[in-house]
TORPATI-407631 format. One record per atom (N, C-alpha, C): z, x, y; residue in three letters. Coordinates in pm, whole numbers, plus 32768, in hexadecimal, padded with zeros to 4 digits. Each point is the difference from the previous one (the first is absolute). Layout:
// TORPATI-407631
ZXYALA/...
This chain:
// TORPATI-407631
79602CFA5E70UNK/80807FFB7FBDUNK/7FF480307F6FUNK/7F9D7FDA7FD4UNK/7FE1803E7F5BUNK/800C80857FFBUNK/7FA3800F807AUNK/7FEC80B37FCFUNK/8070803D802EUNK/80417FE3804BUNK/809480348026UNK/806A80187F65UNK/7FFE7F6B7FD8UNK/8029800C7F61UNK/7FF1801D7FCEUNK/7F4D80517FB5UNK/7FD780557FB8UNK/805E808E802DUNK/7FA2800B8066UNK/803E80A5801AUNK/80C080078012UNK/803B7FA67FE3UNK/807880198014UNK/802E800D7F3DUNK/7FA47FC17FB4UNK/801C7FF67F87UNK/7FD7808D7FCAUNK/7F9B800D8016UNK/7FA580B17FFBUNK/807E805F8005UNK/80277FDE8096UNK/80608085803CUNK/809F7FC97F91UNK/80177FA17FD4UNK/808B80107FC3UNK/7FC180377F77UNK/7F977FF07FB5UNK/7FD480557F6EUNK/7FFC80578012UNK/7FC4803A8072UNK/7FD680BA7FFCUNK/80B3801F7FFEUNK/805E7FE58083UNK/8069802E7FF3UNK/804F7FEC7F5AUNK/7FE57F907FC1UNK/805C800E7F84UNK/7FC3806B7FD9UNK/7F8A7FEE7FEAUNK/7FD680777F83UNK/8029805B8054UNK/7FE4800E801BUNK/802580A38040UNK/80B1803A8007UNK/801D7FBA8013UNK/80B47FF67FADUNK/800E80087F5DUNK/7FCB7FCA7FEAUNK/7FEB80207F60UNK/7FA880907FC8UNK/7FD080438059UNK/7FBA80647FDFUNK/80A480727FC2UNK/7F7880597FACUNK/8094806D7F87UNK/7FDA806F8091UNK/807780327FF8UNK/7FE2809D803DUNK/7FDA805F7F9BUNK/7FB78070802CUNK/7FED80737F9DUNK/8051805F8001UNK/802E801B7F77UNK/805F80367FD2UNK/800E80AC8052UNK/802080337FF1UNK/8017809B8041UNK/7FB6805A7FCCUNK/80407FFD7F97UNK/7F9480467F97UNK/7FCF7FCE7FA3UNK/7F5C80047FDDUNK/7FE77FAB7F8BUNK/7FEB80607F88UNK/7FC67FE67F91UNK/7FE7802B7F89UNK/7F5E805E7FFEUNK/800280267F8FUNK/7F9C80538030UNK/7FAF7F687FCDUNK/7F5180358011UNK/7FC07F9D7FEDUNK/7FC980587F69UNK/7F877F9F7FBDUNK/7F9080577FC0UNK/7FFF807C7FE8UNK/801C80447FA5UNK/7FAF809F7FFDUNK/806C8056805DUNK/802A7FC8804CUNK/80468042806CUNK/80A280497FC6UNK/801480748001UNK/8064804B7FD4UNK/80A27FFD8068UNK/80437FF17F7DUNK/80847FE48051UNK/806B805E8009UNK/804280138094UNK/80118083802BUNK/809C7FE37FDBUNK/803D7F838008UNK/80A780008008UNK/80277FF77F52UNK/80A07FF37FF9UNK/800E80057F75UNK/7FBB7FA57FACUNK/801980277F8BUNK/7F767FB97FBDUNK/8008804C7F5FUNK/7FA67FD07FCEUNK/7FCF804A7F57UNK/7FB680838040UNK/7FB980158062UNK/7FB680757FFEUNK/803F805580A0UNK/8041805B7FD3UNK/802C804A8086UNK/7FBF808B800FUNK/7F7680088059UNK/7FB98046800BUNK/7FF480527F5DUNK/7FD980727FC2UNK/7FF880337F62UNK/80617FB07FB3UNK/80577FFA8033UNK/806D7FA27F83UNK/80167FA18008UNK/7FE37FFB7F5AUNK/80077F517FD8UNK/80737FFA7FC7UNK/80317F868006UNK/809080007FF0UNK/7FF17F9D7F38UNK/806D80567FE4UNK/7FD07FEB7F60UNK/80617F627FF9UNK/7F767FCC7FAEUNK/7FF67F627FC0UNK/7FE97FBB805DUNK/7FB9802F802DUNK/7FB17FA5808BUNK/7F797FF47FE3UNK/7F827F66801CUNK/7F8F7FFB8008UNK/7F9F80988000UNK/8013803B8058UNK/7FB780708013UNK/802380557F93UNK/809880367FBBUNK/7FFE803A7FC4UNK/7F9D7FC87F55UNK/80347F887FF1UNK/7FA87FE07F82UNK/7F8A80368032UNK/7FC97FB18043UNK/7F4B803E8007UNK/7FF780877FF9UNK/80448049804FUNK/7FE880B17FDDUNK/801880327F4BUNK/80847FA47FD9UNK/800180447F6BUNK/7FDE7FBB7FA6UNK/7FA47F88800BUNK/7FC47FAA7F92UNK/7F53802C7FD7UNK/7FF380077F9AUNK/7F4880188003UNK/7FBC7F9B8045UNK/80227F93800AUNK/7FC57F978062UNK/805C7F768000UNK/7FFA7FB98070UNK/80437F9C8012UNK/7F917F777FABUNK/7F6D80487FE7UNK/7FB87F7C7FF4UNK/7FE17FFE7F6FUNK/80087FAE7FD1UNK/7FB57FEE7F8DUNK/7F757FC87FEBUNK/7F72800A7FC2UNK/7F8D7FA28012UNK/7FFA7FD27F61UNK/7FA37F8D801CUNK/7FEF7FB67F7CUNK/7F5E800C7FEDUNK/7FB57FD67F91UNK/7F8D7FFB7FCEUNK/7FEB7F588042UNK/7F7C7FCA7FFCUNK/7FE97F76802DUNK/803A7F907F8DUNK/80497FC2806CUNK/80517F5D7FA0UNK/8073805A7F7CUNK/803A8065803DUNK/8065803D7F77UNK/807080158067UNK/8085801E7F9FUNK/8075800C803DUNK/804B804E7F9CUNK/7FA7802A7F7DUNK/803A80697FB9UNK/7FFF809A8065UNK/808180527FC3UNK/8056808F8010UNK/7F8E80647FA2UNK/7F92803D806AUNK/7FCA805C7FA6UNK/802280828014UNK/7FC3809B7FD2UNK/80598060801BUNK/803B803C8074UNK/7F8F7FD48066UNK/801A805B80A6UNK/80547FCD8002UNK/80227F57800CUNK/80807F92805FUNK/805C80507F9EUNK/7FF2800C7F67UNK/80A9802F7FBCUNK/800F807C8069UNK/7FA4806B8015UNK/802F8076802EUNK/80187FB08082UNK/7FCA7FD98064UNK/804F7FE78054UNK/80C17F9F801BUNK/7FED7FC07F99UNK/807D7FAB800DUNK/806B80347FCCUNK/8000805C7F7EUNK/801C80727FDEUNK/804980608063UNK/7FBE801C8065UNK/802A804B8086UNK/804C7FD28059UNK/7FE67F818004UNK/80517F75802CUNK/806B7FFC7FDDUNK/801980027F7BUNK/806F7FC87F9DUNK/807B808D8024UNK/7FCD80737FFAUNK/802980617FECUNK/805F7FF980C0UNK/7FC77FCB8020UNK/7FFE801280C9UNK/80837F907FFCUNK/7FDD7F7A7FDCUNK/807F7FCD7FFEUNK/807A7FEB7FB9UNK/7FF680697F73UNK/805280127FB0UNK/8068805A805DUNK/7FBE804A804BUNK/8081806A8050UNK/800B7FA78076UNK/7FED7F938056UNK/802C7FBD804CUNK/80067F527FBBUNK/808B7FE97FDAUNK/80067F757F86UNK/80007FAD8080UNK/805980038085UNK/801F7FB6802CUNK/7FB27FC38080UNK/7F3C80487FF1UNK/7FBC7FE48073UNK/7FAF7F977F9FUNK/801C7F72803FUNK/7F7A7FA38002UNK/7F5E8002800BUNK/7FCA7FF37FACUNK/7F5B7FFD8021UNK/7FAB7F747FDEUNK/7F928007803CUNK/7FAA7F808008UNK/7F8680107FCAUNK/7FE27FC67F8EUNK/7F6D80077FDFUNK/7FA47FBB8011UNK/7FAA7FFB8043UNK/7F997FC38043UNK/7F9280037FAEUNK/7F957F8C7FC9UNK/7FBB7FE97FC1UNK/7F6D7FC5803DUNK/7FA3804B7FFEUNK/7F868004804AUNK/7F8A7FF77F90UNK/7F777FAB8043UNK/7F837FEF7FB7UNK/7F897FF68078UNK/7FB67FF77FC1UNK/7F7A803B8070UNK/7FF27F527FFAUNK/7F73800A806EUNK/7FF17F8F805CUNK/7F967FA27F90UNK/7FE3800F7F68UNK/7FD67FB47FD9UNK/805E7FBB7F89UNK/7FB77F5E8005UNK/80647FBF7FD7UNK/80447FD38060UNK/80307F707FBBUNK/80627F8A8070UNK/807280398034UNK/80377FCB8031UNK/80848005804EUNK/80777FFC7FA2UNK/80017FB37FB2UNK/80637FD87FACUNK/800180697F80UNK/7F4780037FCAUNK/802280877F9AUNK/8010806A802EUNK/8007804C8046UNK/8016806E8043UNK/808C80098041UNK/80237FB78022UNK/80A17FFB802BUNK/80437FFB7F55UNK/7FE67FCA7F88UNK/8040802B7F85UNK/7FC480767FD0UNK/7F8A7FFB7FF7UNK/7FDD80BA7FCAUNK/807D80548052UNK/80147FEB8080UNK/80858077805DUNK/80507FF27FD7UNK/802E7FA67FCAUNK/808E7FED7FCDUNK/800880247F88UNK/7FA57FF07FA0UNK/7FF0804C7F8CUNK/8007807D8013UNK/7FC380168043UNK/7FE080D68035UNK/80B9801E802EUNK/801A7FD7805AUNK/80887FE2802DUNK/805F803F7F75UNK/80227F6F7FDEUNK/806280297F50UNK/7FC67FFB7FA2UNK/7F6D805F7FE5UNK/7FF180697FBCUNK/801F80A8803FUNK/800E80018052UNK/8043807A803CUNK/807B80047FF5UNK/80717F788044UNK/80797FE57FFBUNK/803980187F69UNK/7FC17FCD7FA5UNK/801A800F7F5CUNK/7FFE80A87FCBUNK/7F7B80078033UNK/801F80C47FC1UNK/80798033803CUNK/800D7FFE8088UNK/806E804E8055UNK/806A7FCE7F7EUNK/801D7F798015UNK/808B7FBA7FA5UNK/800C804B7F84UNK/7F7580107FB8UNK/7FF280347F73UNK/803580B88017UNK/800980638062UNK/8014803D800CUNK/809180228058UNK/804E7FB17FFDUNK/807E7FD48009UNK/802C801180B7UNK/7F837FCF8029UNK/80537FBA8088UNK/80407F767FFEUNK/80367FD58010UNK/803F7F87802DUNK/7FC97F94803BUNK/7FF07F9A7F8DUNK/7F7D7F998049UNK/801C7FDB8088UNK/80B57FB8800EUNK/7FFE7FE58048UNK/7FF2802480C3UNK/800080857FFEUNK/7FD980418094UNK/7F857FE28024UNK/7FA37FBB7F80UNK/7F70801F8045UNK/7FD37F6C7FE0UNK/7FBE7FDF80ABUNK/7FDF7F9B7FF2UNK/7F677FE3801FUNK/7FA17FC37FCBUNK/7F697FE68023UNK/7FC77FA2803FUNK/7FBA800E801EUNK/7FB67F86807CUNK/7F6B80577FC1UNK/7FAE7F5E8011UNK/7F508023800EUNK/7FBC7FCD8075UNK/7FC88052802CUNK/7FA97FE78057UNK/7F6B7FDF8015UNK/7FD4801B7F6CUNK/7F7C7FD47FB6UNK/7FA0804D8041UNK/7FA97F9F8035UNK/7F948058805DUNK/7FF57FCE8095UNK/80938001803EUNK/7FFB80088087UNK/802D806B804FUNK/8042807B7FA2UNK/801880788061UNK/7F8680757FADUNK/7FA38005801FUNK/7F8380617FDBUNK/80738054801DUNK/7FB980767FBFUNK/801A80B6803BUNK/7F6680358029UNK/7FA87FDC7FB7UNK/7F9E800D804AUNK/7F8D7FCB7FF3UNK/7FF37FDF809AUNK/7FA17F70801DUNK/7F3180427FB4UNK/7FC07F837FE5UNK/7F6480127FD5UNK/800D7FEE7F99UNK/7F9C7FAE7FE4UNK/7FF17F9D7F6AUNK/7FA0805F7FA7UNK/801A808D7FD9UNK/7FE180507F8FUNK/807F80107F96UNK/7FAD80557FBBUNK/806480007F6DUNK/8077804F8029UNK/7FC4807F8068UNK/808580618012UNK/80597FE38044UNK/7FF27F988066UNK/80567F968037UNK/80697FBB7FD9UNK/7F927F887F88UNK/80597FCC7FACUNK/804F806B7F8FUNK/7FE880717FE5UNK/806880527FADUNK/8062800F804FUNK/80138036809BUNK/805480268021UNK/80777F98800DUNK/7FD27F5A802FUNK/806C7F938004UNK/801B7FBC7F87UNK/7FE180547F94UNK/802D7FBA7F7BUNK/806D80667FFCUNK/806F7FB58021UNK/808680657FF2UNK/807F7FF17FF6UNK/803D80347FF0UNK/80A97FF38001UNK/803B8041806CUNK/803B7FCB8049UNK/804A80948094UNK/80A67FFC7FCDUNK/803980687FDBUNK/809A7FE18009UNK/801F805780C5UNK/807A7F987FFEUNK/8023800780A6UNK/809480137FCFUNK/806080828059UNK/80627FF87FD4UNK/80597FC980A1UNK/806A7F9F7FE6UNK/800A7F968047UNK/806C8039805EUNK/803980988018UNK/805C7FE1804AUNK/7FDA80648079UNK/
């Protein structure tokens, strides 16, 4: 009689869950790396202007890097933000995100404020060069999104950084 009850309890869980299961959608998204064929910011050669893709094509770089434990604007980041500034001065009304990054040494806690420092010290030049503070907003991520992984110096140069992301 037990095991009758087990397996009758078994067989009513598998059926819920399984009623509760999502169907898959029709079409999904692209994944990773993977290029997207329907409308979009990038329609095969053309990029559609003030779109993600277009900044990256007409900015000198989306990234900014820092020296170790600094969050001062030295000349490359001016020339790059500069390029920046210039990119969203002709599009006022696209949102961007500045993301604030540090390499994997050092705590959790200082490294999540070094990003945020890196963050709006970027956010501040753009402002100082008359974007509009308020479109741009920052988040740090410290040293949990590497750009590139191995505990050398050229490593840690590359995730000491600033990324602007333009948000729409």
């Amino acid at each position: 009689m037990a095991r009758l009850t087990t397996t009758i309890l078994i067989a009513t869980a598998l059926l819920a869950t399984a009623a509760c299961s999502k169907k898959r959608p029709a079409t999904l998204p692209p994944g990773p790396g993977e290029e997207q064929t329907g409308p979009g910011p990038v329609q095969g050669d053309n990029v559609v202007p003030g779109s993600r893709a277009d900044f990256e094509r007409s900015v000198t770089s989306n990234t900014v890097n820092f020296a170790l434990d600094r969050y001062d604007i030295d000349a490359r980041a001016r020339e790059i933000l500069d390029s920046q500034a210039a990119w969203l001065a002709k599009w006022p009304n696209v949102p961007v995100s500045l993301e604030g990054h540090a390499d994997e040494r050092g705590t959790r806690e200082y490294n999540l404020a070094l990003g945020d420092r890196r963050a709006n010290a970027a956010k501040n030049y753009l402002a100082g060069r008359g974007v509009n503070p308020a479109r741009i907003s920052t988040i740090s991520y410290g040293k949990e999104r590497p750009i590139a992984l191995g505990s050398d110096e050229a490593s840690w140069a590359q995730n000491r950084r600033a990324v602007t992301i333009v948000l729409n």
